[in-house]
Structure formats: structure tokens, C-alpha cells
N, C-alpha and C positions, 0 to 999 in steps of 0.2 A: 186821486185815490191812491197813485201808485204812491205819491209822497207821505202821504198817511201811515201807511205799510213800513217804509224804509225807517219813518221816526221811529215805530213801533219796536222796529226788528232791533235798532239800535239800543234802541233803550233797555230792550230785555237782555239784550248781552250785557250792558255796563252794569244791571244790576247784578248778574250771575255771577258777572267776574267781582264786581266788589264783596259778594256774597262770602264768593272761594277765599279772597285774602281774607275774607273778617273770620273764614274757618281754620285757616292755615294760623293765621296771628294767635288764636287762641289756643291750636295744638303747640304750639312752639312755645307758649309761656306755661302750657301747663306740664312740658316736659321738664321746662328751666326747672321749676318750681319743685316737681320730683326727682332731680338731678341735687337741687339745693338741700333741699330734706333728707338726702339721704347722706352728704356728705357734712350735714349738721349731726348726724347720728352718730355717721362712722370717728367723727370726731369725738363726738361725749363718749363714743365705746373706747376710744384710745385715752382717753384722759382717764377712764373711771378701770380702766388695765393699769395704767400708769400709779395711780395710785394706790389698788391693791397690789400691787406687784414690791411698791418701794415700802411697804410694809409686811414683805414678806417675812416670815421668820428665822428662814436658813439659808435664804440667798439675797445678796445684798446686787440690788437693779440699778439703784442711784448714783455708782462710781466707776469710771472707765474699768474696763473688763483687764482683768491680770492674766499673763502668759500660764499655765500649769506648772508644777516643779517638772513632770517630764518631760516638755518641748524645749527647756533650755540646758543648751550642751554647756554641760560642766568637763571640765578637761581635768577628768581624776588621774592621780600618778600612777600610771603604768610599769608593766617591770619590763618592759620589752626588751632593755637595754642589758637588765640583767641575765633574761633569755640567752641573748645572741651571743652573750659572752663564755656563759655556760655550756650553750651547746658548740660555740668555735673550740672551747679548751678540751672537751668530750672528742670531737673530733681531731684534734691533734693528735688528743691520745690514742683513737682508733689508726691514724694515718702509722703514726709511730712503731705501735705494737705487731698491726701485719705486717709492717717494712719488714723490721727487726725484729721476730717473735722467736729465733733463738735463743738473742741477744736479750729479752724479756725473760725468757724461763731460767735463763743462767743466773739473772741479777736477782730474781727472788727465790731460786734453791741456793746462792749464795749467802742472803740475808736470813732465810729461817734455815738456814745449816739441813737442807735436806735430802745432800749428797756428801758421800764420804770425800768425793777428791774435793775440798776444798780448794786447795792451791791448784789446779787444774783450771778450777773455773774462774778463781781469781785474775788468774795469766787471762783467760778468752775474752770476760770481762773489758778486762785495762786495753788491751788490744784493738779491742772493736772500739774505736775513737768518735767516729760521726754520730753512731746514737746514743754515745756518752753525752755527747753534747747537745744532741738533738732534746733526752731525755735531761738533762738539766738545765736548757730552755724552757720546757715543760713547767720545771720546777718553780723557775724564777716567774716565769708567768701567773701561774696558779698561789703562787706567794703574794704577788700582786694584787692581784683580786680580792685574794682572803683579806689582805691590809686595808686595803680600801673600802671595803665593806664598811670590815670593823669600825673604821677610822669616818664613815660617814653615819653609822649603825649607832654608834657610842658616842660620837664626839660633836658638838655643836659646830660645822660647818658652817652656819649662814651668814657668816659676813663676809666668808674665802669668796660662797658662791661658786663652788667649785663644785660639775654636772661629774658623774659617775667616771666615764669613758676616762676625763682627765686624771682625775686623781686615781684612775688605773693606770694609767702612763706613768706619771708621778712616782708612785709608788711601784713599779716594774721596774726603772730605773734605780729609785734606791737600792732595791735588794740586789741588782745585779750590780751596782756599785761598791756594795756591800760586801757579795764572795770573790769578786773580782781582786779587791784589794786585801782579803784573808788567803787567796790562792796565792798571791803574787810576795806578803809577809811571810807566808808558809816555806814558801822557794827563797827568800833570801835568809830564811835563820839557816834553813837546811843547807843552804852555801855558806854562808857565814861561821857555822858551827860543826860543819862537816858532821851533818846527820841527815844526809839528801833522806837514805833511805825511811828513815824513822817519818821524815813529813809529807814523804810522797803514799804513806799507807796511812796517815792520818789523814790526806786530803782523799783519798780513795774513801776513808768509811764516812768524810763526812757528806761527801754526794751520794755514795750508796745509801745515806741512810732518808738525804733526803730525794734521792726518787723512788722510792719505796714509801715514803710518808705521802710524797706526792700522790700515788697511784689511791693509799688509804683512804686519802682525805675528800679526793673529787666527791663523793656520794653524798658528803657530809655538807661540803658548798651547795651544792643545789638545794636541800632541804634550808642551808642558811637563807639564799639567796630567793627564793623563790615562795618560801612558806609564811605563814604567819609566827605573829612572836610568841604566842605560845612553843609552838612547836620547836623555831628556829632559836630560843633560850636550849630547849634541850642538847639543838643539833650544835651550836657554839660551846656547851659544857664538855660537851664528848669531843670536840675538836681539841679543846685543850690540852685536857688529860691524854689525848692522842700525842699530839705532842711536846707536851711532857714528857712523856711515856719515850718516847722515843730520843730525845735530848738525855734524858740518865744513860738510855741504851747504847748515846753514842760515847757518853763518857766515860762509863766502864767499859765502853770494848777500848776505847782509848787508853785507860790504865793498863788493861792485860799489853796492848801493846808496846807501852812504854817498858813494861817490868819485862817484855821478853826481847827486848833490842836490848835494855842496858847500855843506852849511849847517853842517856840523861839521868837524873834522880824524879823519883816520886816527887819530891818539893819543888824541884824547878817547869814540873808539869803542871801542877796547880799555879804557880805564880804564871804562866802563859795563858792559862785557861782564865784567870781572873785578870789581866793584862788588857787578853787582845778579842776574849767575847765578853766574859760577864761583863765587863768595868764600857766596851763602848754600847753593848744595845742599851745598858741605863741611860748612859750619856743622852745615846737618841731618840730612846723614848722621851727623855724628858726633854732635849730639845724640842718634838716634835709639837710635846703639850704646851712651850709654853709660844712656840709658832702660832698653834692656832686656836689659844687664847687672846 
């Protein structure tokens, strides 16, 4: 009897348990089954996105995605360089003017005649030598600039290849090669011809007149150098006529000086004048154009 029992007992377990897998087997295929259906969906939802999307009207889905115009740095040309030169040449001038601010007020009540002792101030002037020099440093530098401006402003540079800084250098050296060798012609006629006195008040008014163009002109470079071209046509026409303006100013004081020395003729001051400035800045202009042509 008890055998009976055991088969019994046995049997109803292996039925149970077969029971459980055949319930287990069928939750597991029927999850497969709603796992597969849905990723049969999420698929037809992606193809049928896919398709109304590459048929959109205003945005094109079908071709690798392009950067924005404003996430790519463009390296536009800066004036930084023209800044620092700007405000280095400003602060010369500031260093200069408080060094020397006697020496400043003298040279421009000399040049607009707005003190009776002329020849009082003349003498203080000529005297005080460092910030003569200092202040026609100023000059040659500030000449510099202004030329190479122009000369990159105006003139087709790009096959020199030549960056701003340089063709400042360049051009800071010409001009001071320039009065270097009209000061040093000045001192040998006046030896030569025994009229020191007559070329040492000619070289006096021609640096008075140019640091005094100097001081006029800075205002005019920044609006060159820093502005757009509308504006900076204006600031270049009024540079001109400035120094225009001031090149007649130095040749008529030049005449009065000639006519009240009386060591030379009126004719042989023009034949200098057309000699040794007009006849070489032609010369260099046009050597310069066909340089850098």
C-alpha cells in the first residue's frame, strides 16, 4: 500500500512540474512575441519619420549636417597693429610734452608768432637740444607711419607681402635717411660757401615747421588709420592740404630769409630748392612706384 502512495506521490509532482514549464515556456514566447511586435513598429515608425522628414520642404534630412556660418572662426583683418602704433606714437607725445612743456610752449608761440620777443625764443628754442631731437624723432616716426599707410592704403602690396610693422620700419628709415642727408648738404654748402649762418636758420625752420605739423597731424592719423573709408578719404584730403599748407609756409618764410641775409640771390634759392627737394622726392616717388610695381 505504502508503494502505491509513493508512485502516486511521484507522479503528481512530475505532472506539476511539467505543468509549471509548459506555463513558464509559454510566458516567455509570448513576451518574445510582444518584444518583436513592438520593435516591428518602432521600426515602420522610423522609416515612415524617415521618409516624411527627407521630403520636407525647408529642411533638407538626406545629407550630412553642415557646420553654421557662425561656429566657423573666420580670421577677419584686425587693426590691432594699427592701434598699438597709434597709441605708442600718442604716448611719445604725452611722454615728450610733460618732459619738455616749456620747451612745447616756446616752439609753438614761436611758430604762430605769439610773443613779441621772437628772437628771445628763437635763442631758448635752438638751445634746448635733447627735445629738439627727441621732438624730431617724433617727427620721422609719425612720417613713417603716415607713408606706409598710404603706401599700403593706395598701392597694391601683394606680391612685396609686406605686414604693416615692416613697411613701418622701411619707411621710418627712409625719411630719416632722408633729413639726415639734407642736414648734413645744408652744413656743407654753408661751409663750402661761407653762409653757415643763412643754412643753420634754414634747417631751424625746416624742423620747426616740421614738429609742429607733427603735433597737427597725429589727430588726423587715427581717424586715417583706425576709421572706415568713407570717413578716412576725408581725414587723408585734410592731411594733404595740411601739408601743403605748411610746405608753401616753409618756403615763404624761406624767401623772407633769404632776402634779409643777402648772402645769396633770390635765383640761386630757387635753383636749391629745385635741386636738392623738388627734383629728389620726384626722383623717389617714382623710384618707389616702379619698386613696387
Amino acid at each position: 500500500m505504502a508503494r502505491i502512495f509513493l508512485v502516486l506521490f511521484f507522479c503528481i509532482s512530475w505532472i506539476s512540474d511539467t505543468t509549471a514549464q509548459g506555463n513558464d515556456s509559454l510566458t516567455v514566447n509570448r513576451t518574445d512575441s510582444i518584444a518583436a511586435e513592438k520593435n516591428a513598429i518602432l521600426h515602420k515608425s522610423i522609416e515612415l519619420s524617415r521618409k516624411i522628414l527627407s521630403r520636407h520642404p525647408y529642411y533638407n534630412f538626406t545629407k550630412k549636417a553642415a557646420y553654421p556660418p557662425y561656429t566657423v572662426k573666420v580670421a577677419a583683418p584686425g587693426k590691432e597693429v594699427y592701434f598699438y602704433i597709434v597709441a605708442g606714437l600718442f604716448l611719445l607725445f604725452a611722454i615728450f610734452k610733460a618732459s619738455f612743456d616749456k620747451y612745447f610752449t616756446d616752439l609753438m608761440n614761436l611758430f604762430f608768432r605769439r610773443s613779441l620777443k621772437q628772437r628771445q625764443l628763437k635763442q631758448q628754442v635752438v638751445q634746448n637740444s635733447l627735445p629738439s631731437l627727441l621732438f624730431n624723432v617724433l617727427f620721422v616716426i609719425t612720417a613713417g607711419f603716415y607713408v606706409a599707410i598710404f603706401l599700403q592704403k593706395n598701392i597694391d602690396l601683394s606680391q612685396l607681402e609686406l605686414p604693416l610693422w615692416q613697411l613701418f620700419i622701411y619707411t621710418t628709415i627712409a625719411i630719416s635717411m632722408i633729413y639726415l642727408g639734407k642736414y648734413f648738404v645744408l652744413k656743407f654748402i654753408g661751409w663750402v660757401f661761407r653762409i653757415g649762418k643763412l643754412t643753420d636758420n634754414y634747417i631751424f625752420l625746416i624742423f620747426l615747421v616740421n614738429k609742429v605739423l607733427t603735433i597737427l597731424i597725429l589727430p588726423l592719423i587715427i581717424v586715417i588709420a583706425l576709421s572706415g573709408k568713407p570717413v578716412s578719404t576725408i581725414a587723408w584730403t585734410l592731411s594733404w592740404l595740411l601739408i601743403a599748407g605748411f610746405i608753401l609756409y616753409r618756403y615763404i618764410s624761406a624767401v623772407g630769409i633769404v632776402r634779409k641775409d643777402n648772402s645769396i640771390s633770390f635765383f640761386h634759392f630757387i635753383l636749391y630748392v629745385g635741386a636738392f627737394e623738388i627734383l629728389p622726392t620726384i626722383i623717389l616717388y617714382k623710384g618707389i612706384l616702379s619698386i613696387l610695381k
